[in-house]
C-alpha positions in Angstrom: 118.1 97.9 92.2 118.2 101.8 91.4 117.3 104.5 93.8 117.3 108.5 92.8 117.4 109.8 95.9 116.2 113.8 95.9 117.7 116.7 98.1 118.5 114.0 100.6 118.8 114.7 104.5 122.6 113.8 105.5 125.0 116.5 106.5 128.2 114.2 106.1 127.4 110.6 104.4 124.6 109.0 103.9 125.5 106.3 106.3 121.6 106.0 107.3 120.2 105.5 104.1 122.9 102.7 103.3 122.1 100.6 106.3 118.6 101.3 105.4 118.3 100.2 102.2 121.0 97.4 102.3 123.1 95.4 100.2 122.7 95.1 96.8 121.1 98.7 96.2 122.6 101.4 94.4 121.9 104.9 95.3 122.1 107.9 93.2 122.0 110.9 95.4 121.1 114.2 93.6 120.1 117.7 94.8 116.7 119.8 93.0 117.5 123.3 91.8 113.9 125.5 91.8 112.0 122.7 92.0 113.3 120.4 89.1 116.6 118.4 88.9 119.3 120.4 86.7 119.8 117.3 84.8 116.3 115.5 83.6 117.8 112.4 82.7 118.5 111.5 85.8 114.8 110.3 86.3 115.2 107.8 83.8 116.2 104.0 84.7 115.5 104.2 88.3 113.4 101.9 90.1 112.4 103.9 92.7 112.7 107.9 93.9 112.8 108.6 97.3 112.2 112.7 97.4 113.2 113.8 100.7 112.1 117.5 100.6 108.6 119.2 99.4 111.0 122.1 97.6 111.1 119.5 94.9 108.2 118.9 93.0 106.8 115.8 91.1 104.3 116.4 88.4 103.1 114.9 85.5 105.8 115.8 83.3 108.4 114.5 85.4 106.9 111.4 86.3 106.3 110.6 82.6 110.0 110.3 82.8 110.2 107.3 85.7 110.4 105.6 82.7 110.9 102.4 85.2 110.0 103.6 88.5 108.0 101.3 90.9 107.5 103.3 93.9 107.9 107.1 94.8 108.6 107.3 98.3 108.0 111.1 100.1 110.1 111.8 103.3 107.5 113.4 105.2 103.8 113.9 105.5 103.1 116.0 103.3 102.4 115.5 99.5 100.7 118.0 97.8 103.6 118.4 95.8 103.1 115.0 94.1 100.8 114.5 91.0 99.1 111.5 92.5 97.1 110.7 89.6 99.4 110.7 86.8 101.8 108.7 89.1 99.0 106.0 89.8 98.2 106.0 86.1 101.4 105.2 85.2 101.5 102.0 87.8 103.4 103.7 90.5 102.6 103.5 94.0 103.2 106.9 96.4 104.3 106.2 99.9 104.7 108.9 102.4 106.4 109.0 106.4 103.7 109.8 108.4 105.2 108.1 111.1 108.5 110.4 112.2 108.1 114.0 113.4 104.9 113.7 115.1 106.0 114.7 118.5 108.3 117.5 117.2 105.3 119.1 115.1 102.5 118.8 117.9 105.3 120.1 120.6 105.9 123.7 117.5 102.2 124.2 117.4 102.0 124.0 121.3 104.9 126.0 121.5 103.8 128.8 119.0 100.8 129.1 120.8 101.5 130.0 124.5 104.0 132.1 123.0 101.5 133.9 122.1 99.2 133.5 124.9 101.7 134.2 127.2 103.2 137.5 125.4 106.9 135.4 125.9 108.2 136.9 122.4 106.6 140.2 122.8 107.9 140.9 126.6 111.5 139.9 125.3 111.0 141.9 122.3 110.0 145.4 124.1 112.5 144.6 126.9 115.2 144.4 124.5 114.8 147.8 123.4 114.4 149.4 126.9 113.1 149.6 130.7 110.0 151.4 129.4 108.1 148.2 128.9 108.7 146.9 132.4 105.7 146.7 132.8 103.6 142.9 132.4 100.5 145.0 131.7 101.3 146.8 128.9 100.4 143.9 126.9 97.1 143.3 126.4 96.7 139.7 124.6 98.2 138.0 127.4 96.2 135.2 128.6 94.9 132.6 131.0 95.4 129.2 129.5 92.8 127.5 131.2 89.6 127.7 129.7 91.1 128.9 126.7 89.0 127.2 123.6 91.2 125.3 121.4 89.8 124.2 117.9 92.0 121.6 115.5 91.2 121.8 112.0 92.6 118.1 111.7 92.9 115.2 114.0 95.2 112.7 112.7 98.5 111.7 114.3 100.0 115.6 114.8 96.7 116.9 115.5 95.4 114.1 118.3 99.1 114.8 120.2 98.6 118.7 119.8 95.2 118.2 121.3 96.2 116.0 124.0 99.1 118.7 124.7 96.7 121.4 125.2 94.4 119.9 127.3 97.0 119.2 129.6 96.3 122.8 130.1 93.7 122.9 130.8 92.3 124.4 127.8 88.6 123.2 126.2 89.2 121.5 123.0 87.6 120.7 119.9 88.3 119.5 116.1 86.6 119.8 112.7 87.9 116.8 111.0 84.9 115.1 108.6 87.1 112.0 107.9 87.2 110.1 111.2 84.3 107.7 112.0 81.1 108.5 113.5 81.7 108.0 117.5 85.4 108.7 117.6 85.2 111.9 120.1 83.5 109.3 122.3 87.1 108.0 122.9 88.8 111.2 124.4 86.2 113.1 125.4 86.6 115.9 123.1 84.0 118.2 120.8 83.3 117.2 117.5 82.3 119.9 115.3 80.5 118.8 111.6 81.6 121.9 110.2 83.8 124.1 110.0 81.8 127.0 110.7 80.8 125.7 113.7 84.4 125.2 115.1 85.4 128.9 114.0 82.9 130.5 116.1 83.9 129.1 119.2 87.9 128.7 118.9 90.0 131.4 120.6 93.0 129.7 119.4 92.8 127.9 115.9 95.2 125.1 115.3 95.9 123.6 111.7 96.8 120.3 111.6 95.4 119.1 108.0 96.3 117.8 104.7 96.9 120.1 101.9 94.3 119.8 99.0 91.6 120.7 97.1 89.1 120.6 99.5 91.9 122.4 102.4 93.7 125.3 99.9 93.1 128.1 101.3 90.5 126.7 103.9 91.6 129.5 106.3 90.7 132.9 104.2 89.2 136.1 105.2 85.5 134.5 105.3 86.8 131.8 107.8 89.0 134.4 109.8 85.7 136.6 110.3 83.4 133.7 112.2 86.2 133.8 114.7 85.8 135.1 118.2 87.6 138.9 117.5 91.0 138.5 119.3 91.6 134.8 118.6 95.4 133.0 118.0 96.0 131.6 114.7 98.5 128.3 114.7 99.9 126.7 111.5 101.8 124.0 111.4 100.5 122.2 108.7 101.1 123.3 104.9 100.9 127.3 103.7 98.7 126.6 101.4 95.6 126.0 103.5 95.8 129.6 105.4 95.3 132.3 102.9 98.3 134.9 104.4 96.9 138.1 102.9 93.6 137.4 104.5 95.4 136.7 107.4 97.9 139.9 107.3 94.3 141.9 106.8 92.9 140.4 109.4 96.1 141.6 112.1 96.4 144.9 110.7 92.3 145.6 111.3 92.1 143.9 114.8 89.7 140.8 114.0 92.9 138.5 114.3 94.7 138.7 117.8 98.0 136.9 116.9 99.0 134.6 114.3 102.0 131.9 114.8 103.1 130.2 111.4 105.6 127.7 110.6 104.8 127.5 106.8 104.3 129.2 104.1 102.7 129.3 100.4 105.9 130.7 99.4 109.5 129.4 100.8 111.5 130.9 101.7 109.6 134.0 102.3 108.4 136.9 100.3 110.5 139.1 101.5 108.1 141.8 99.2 104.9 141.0 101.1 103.6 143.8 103.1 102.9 141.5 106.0 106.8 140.2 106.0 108.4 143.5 105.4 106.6 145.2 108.5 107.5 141.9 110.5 111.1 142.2 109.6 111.5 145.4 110.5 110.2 145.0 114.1 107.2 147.7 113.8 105.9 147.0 117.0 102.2 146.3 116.7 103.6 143.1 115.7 105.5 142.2 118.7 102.7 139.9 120.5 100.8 139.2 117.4 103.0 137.5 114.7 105.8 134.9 115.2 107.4 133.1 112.3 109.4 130.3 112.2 111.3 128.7 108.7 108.9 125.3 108.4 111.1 124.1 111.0 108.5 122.2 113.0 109.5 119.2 112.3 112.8 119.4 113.0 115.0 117.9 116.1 118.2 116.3 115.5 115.9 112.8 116.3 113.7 113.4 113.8 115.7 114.0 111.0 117.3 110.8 112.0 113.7 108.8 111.6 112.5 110.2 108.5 116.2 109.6 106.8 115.5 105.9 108.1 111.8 105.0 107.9 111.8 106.7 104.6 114.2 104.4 102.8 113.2 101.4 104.8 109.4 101.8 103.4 110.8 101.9 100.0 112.8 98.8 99.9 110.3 97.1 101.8 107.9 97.6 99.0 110.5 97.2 96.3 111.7 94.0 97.8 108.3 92.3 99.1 105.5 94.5 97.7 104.6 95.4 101.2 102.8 98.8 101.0 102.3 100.4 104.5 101.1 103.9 104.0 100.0 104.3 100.2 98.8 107.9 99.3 97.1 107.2 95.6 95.5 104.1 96.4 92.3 105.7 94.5 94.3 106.3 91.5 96.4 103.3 91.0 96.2 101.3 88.0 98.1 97.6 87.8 101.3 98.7 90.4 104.6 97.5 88.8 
C-alpha cells in the first residue's frame, strides 16, 4: 500500500506517521511548490494522498492523475482547496481531521478578541514608544466584557467551544448557523439567529467560525460589515475567504469597524502591496487597538500538531484497510468508492 504524503508536518522524521500508518505501508513524503508538486508524476500509482497543508491545492486536473487513488485524506478542517466533485466522480472518498485543533482554535479567536477589548496590544504598542501614553484612557475601544454581545457565524466543534469560552465572560451570545436542527439552542441556552442579518445587527464582536464555500466566500463584505453596531470587533479564525479584507480595511479606515483580529487570509502569506497591510506594517498608529494579525497560526500548539500528524494518517489507513469512513466530506458527490 502507497501513500503520497504532501507538505507533511514533521520537523525531524516522520516517526508519527510510521507508527500511524503501520507495517506494510510505504510512504512517499513529498513537499508542494506554489501549490502543485514540482514533479506531476508523483500522483500517479498511489493509493492514497494524505495532503497535510491547504497551501497545496487539489483540483480536477490533478486528481485526474490519482490514477489509483482510493482515499484523499486532508490534515485539517478545512477543504476548500479540494475539488470535491471531480474527486467523488472519479470513486474517491475525501476525509478531513476535524477532530485535532479544536481547543487551540476556539482559545486564538478568544484570545484575538479581548485583545482587542482590552486594548492589551495597543497599550504595549504606545508604551513602547514612550511615557506619553501612560495614560489607560487614551484609548477609547477599551471595553467591559460583560454584556458584550457575541455573534458566531458557525457553531460546529470550534465555534460551540469559542462560544462556551466567551460566556464564561460573561458576554451575551448568539450564532447564525442554518445547518443545525431545529431546537438545538434549547441545549445551551444560547440565541439562535435565522439569518444573518439578524445576527449582524446585534453583535458587537463577530466571530467566524464557518466552512469556506459557495454559500460562505466572502459572506463578511462591506454590505454585512454596515448592519453592524458602529464600533464592533471583527474575529477570524476560520478561512480568508469568507471575510472580504478590502471591505474590511474600508470599513477601519471610515470608523464603521472598531477593530478587526484575523488569523487568515485570502492570500498567504500576506500581500505585503495591500494598502491595509502596508499601513499595518509600518505601525501608523490608528491601527494600534484596531488590527492584530497573526500568520494562520490558530491552530497551532506543539499538541496539536502532534494530533493532526496522527489522526490524519490513522483515518486513512483505517479506510484503506477496512473501508471504515469516519468523517467523509463529498459524500453527495461520490460515485461507486474504490
Amino acid at each position: 500500500m502507497k501513500i503520497l504524503v504532501i507538505d507533511p508536518l514533521y520537523d525531524t522524521e516522520p516517526d508519527v506517521e510510521e507508527a500511524a500508518a503501520g507495517a506494510g505501508v510505504e510512504l512517499v513524503f513529498r513537499r508542494s511548490v506554489k501549490g502543485t508538486l514540482p514533479d506531476p508524476g508523483d500522483y500517479a500509482g498511489v493509493d492514497a494522498v494524505l495532503n497535510c497543508r491547504s497551501a497545496h491545492r487539489l483540483p480536477a486536473e490533478i486528481i485526474a492523475r490519482l490514477d489509483r487513488c482510493r482515499c484523499i485524506a486532508q490534515g485539517g478542517v478545512g477543504y476548500g482547496h479540494v475539488d470535491l466533485r471531480a474527486a467523488g466522480e472519479r470513486g474517491i472518498p475525501v476525509i478531513n481531521t476535524p477532530d485535532y485543533g479544536t481547543t487551540e482554535v476556539a482559545d486564538h479567536a478568544v484570545a484575538l478578541a479581548l485583545a482587542l477589548l482590552r486594548g492589551i496590544q495597543a497599550y504595549d504598542r504606545r508604551l513602547r514608544r514612550s511615557n506619553d501614553s501612560w495614560d489607560a484612557r487614551l484609548l477609547k475601544t477599551v471595553r467591559r466584557l460583560g454584556g458584550v454581545r457575541v455573534g458566531l457565524v458557525g457553531l460546529g466543534r470550534i465555534g460551540t467551544a469559542a462560544a462556551r469560552r466567551f460566556d464564561a465572560f460573561g458576554m451575551k451570545v448568539g450564532y447564525y448557523d442554518p445547518h443545525l436542527p431545529v431546537g438545538h439552542q434549547l441545549s445551551f441556552g444560547w440565541e439562535r439567529f435565522d439569518t444573518l442579518d439578524g445576527l449582524l445587527a446585534r453583535s458587537d464582536l463577530l466571530s467566524i467560525h464557518c466552512l469556506l464555500n459557495e454559500e460562505t466566500r466572502h459572506m463578511i463584505d462591506a454590505r454585512a460589515l454596515a448592519l453592524l453596531p458602529e464600533g464592533a470587533v471583527l474575529v477570524n479564525t476560520a478561512r480568508g475567504g469568507i471575510v472580504d479584507f478590502a471591505a474590511v480595511g474600508d470599513a477601519l479606515r471610515n470608523g464603521r469597524l472598531g477593530a478587526a483580529g484575523l488569523d487568515v487570509f485570502e492570500e498567504e502569506p500576506l500581500d505585503r502591496e495591500d494598502p491595509l497591510i502596508k499601513a499595518w506594517a509600518a505601525g501608523e498608529e490608528w491601527l494600534d487597538e484596531r488590527l492584530i494579525l497573526t500568520p494562520h497560526s490558530a491552530f497551532y500548539s506543539t499538541a496539536s500538531i502532534l494530533d493532526i500528524r496522527r489522526l490524519s494518517m490513522t483515518y486513512l489507513v483505517d479506510y484503506l484497510r477496512s473501508g471504515r469512513l469516519r468523517t467523509c466530506v463529498n459524500a453527495q458527490y461520490l460515485v461507486n468508492p474504490r
